[in-house]
C-alpha positions as CSV (number, residue, x, y, z in Angstrom):
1,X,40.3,-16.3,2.3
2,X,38.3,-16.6,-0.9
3,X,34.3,-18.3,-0.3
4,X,34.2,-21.5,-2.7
5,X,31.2,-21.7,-5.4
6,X,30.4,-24.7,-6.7
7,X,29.0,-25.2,-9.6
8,X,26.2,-28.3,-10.0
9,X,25.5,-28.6,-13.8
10,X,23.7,-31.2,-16.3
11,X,26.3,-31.0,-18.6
12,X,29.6,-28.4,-17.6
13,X,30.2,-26.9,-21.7
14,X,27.8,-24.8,-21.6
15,X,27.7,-20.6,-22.5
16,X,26.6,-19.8,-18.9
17,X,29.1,-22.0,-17.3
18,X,31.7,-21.1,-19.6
19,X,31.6,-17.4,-18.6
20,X,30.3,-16.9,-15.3
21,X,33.8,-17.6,-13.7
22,X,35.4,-15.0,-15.5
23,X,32.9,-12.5,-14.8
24,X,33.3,-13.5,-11.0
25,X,36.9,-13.3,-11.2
26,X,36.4,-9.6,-12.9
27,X,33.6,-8.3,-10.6
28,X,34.2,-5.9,-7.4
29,X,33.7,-9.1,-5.2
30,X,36.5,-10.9,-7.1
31,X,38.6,-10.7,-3.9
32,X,35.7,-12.7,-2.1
33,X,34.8,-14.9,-4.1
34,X,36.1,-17.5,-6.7
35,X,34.6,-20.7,-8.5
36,X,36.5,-23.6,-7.0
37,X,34.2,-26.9,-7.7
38,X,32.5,-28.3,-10.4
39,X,30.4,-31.1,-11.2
40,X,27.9,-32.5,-14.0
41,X,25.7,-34.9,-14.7
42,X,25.4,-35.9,-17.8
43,X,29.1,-35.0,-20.7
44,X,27.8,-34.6,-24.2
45,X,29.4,-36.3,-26.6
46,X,31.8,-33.8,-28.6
47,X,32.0,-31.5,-25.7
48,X,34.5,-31.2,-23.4
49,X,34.4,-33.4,-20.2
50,X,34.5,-31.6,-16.7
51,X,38.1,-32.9,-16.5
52,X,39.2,-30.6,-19.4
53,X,36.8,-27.8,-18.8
54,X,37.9,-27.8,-15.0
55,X,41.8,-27.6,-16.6
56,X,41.0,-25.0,-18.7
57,X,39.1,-23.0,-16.0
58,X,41.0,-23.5,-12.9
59,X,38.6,-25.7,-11.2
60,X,38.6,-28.7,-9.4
61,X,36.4,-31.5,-10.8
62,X,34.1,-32.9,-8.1
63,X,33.3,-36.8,-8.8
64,X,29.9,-36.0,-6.7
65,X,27.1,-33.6,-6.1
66,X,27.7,-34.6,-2.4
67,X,31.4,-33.5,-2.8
68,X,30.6,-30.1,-4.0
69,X,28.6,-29.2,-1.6
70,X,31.0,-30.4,1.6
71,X,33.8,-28.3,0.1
72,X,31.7,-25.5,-1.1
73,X,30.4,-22.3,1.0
74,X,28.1,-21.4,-2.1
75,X,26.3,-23.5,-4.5
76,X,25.4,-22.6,-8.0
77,X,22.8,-24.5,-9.9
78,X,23.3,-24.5,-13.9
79,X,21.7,-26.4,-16.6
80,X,20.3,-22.6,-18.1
81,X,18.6,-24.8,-20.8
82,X,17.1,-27.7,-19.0
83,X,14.5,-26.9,-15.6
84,X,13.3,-30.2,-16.1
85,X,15.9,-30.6,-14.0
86,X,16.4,-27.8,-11.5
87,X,14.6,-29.9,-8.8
88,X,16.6,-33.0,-8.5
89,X,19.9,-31.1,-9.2
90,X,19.3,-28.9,-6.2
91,X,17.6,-31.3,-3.7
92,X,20.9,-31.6,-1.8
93,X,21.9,-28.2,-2.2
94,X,19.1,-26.9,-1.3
95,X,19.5,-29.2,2.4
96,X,22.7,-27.9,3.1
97,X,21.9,-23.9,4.3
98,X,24.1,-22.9,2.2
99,X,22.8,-20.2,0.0
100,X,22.2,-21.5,-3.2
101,X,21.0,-19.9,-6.7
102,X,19.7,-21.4,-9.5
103,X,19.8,-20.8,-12.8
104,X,17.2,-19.7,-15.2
105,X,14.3,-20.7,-16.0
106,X,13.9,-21.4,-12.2
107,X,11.8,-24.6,-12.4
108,X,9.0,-25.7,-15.2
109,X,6.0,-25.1,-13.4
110,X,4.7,-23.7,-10.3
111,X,4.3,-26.8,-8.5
112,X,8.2,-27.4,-9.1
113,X,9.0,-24.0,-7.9
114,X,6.9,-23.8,-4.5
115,X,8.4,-27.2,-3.6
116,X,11.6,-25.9,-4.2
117,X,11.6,-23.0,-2.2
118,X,9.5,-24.7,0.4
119,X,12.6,-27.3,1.0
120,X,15.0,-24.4,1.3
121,X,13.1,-22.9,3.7
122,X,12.6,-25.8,5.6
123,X,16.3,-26.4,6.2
124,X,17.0,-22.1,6.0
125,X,18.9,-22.5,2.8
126,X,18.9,-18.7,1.5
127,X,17.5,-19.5,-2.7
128,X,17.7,-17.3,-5.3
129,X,17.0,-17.5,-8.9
130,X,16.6,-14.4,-12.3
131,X,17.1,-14.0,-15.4
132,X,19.7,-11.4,-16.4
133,X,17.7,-9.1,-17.7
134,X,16.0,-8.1,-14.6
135,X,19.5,-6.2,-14.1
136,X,19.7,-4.3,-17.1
137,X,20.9,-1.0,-15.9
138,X,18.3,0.7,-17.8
139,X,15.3,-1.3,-16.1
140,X,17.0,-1.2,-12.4
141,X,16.8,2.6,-12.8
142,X,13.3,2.5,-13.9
143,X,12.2,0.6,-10.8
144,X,13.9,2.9,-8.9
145,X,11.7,5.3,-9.6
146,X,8.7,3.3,-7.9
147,X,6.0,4.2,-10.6
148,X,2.9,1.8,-10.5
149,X,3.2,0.7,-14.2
150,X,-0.4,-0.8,-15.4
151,X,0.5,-2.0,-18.6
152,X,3.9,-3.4,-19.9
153,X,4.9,-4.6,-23.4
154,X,8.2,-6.8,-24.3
155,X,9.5,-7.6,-27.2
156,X,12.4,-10.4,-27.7
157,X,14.5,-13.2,-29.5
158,X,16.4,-16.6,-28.8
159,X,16.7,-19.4,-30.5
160,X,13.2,-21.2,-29.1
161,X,10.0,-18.9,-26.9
162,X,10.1,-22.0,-24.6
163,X,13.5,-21.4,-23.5
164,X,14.0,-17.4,-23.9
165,X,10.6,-16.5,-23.0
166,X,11.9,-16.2,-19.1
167,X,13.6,-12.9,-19.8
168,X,10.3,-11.4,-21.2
169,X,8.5,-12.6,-18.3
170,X,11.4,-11.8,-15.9
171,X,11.2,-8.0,-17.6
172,X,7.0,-7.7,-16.8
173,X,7.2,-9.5,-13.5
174,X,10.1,-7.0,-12.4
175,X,7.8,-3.9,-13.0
176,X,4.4,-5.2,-12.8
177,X,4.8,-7.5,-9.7
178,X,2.7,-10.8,-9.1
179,X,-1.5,-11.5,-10.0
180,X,-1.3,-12.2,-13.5
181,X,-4.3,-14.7,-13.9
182,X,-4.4,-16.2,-17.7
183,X,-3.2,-15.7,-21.0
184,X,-3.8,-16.2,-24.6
185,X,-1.0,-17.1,-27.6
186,X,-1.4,-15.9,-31.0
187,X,1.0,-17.1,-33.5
188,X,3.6,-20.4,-33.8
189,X,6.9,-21.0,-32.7
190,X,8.3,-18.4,-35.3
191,X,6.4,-15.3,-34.4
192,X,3.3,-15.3,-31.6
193,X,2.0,-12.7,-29.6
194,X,1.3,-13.7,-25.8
195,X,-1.2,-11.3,-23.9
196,X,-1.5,-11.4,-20.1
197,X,-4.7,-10.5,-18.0
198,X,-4.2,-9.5,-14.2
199,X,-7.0,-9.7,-11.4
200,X,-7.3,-5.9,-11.7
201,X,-6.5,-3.0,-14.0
202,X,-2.9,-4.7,-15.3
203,X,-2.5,-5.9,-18.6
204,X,0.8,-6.9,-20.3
205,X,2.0,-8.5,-24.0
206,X,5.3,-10.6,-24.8
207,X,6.1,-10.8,-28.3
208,X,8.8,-13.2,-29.6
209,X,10.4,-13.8,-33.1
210,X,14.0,-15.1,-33.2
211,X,15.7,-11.7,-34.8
212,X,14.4,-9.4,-32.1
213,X,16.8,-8.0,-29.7
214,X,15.0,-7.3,-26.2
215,X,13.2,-4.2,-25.5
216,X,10.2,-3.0,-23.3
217,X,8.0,-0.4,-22.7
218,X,5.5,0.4,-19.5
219,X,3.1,2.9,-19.0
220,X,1.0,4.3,-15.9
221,X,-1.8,6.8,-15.8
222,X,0.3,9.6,-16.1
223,X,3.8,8.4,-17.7
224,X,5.3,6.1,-20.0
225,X,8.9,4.5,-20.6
226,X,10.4,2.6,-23.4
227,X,13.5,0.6,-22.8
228,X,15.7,-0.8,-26.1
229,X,19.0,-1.1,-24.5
230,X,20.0,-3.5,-21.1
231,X,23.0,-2.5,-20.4
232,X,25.3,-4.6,-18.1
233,X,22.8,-7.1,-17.9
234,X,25.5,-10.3,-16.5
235,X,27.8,-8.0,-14.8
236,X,24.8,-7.0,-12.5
237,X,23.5,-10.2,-12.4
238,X,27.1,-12.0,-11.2
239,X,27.0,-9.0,-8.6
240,X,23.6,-9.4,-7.1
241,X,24.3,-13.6,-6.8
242,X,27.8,-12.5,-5.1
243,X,25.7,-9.9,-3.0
244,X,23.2,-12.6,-2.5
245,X,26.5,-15.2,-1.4
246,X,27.6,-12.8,1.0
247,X,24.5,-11.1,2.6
248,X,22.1,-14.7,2.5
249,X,19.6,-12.3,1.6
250,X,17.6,-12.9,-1.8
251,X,17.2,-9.7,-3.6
252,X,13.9,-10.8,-5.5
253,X,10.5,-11.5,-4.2
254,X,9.7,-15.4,-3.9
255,X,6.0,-14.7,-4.9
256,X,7.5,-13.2,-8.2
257,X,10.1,-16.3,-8.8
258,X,7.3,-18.6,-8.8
259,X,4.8,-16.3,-10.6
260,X,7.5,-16.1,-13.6
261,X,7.7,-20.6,-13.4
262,X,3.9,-20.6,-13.7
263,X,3.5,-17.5,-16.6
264,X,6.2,-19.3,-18.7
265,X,4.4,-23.0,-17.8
266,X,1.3,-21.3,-19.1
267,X,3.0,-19.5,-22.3
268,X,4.4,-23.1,-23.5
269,X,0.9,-24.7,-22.6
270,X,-0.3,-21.9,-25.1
271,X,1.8,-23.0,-27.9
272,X,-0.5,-25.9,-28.0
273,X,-3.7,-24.2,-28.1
274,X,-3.2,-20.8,-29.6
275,X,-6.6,-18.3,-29.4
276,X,-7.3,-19.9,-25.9
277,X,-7.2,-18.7,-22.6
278,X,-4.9,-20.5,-20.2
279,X,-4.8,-20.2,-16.1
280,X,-1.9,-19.4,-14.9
281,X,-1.9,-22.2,-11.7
């Protein structure tokens, strides 16, 4: 018998919720796993209820948070656009020790994020949370490798930095790992610059404008790589949440989750005061 997800959303018509059953129901764990409850918070008006978007994805509309998570075996947190959120929408899920992921950007600051994972842990909920573009092919290759990359550059698009600034971060965290200390923003919500400063020899730059595609490039002592395609980036990433449902095991650092909430908490702080140098806390 299939494992139920459960999807816990702030509104249900949304891109990320619209397609991840599909890519579930198309993935090698298709035979293990289908989305079988949904739940939202909060319809827009002019979008379609989870009544009609439960019809038209062969899902059954929960009429509770508390009801998706009794009939559920795997919970899946949504609302890609609003970690404001996160927090409150998982607080039961994240009770229940059932594994649960959330969506990205994980949580709004690093307060939000250590409480967050602190709660799971205290009832041994497994928690996971990434952006897809930690799984382009392309970069999982590269880590592979296990070079110690000193520097690392992004470049990258989206509609707003505040909301699409998680997969540049996602990207330097990956290779980098966790110590960033502060950063400085250059620029305005059209184009900036954002450079990061580590405790130690590691230095990294994000640079956003709304036509840029997503690339990145690294470097070491000895050997560089540049990166300007991410191949496969949701098919990986709806097979490392499967892998994640099924083993209980969270693929992805927790120190490096909560570093990423804190650098993009810092990066939006930025906005405000560009030239200056912000903590990361």
């Amino acid at each position: 018998m299939k494992k139920k997800i459960g999807f816990i959303d702030l509104f249900i018509d949304e891109w990320h919720a619209n397609n991840y059953p599909n890519w579930i129901r198309e993935s090698a764990l298709k035979d293990e796993f289908d989305v079988a409850f949904a739940w939202e918070k909060a319809p827009l008006e002019g979008q379609k209820s989870l009544t009609e978007w439960c019809a038209a994805q062969q899902v059954t509309p929960a009429a509770s948070i508390e009801e998706v998570i009794e009939n559920s075996d795997c919970i899946c947190v949504l609302a890609p656009s609003n970690p404001e959120v996160h927090e409150e929408l998982a607080d039961l899920a994240l009770k229940s020790g059932k594994p649960v992921y959330v969506d990205k950007p994980f949580a709004p600051n690093r307060a939000a994020a250590e409480r967050m994972f602190a709660l799971a842990a205290q009832y041994n909920t497994p928690l996971m949370s990434s952006s897809a573009l930690r799984f382009g092919t392309e970069l999982i290759d590269l880590r592979k490798k296990g070079i110690k990359f000193l520097s690392a550059s992004t470049c990258g698009g989206g509609r707003n930095f505040p909301e699409y600034a998680i997969h540049q971060i996602e990207m330097i965290v990956s290779l980098l790992g966790t110590g960033a200390k502060e950063l400085q923003l250059c620029g305005d919500e059209k184009k900036l610059t954002v450079a990061l400063r580590y405790g130690d020899e590691r230095i990294a730059s994000m640079n956003y404008s709304p036509h840029w595609g997503f690339t990145l490039a690294a470097a070491s002592d000895d050997t560089g790589a540049q990166l300007n395609t991410h191949s496969n980036i949701f098919p990986n990433l709806l097979q490392a949440i499967l892998e994640f449902y099924k083993t209980k095991i969270n693929p992805i650092p927790v120190a490096e989750t909560i570093e990423i909430a804190a650098i993009l908490d810092a990066a939006v702080k930025g906005m405000a005061q560009p030239g200056s140098w912000i903590n990361i806390i």
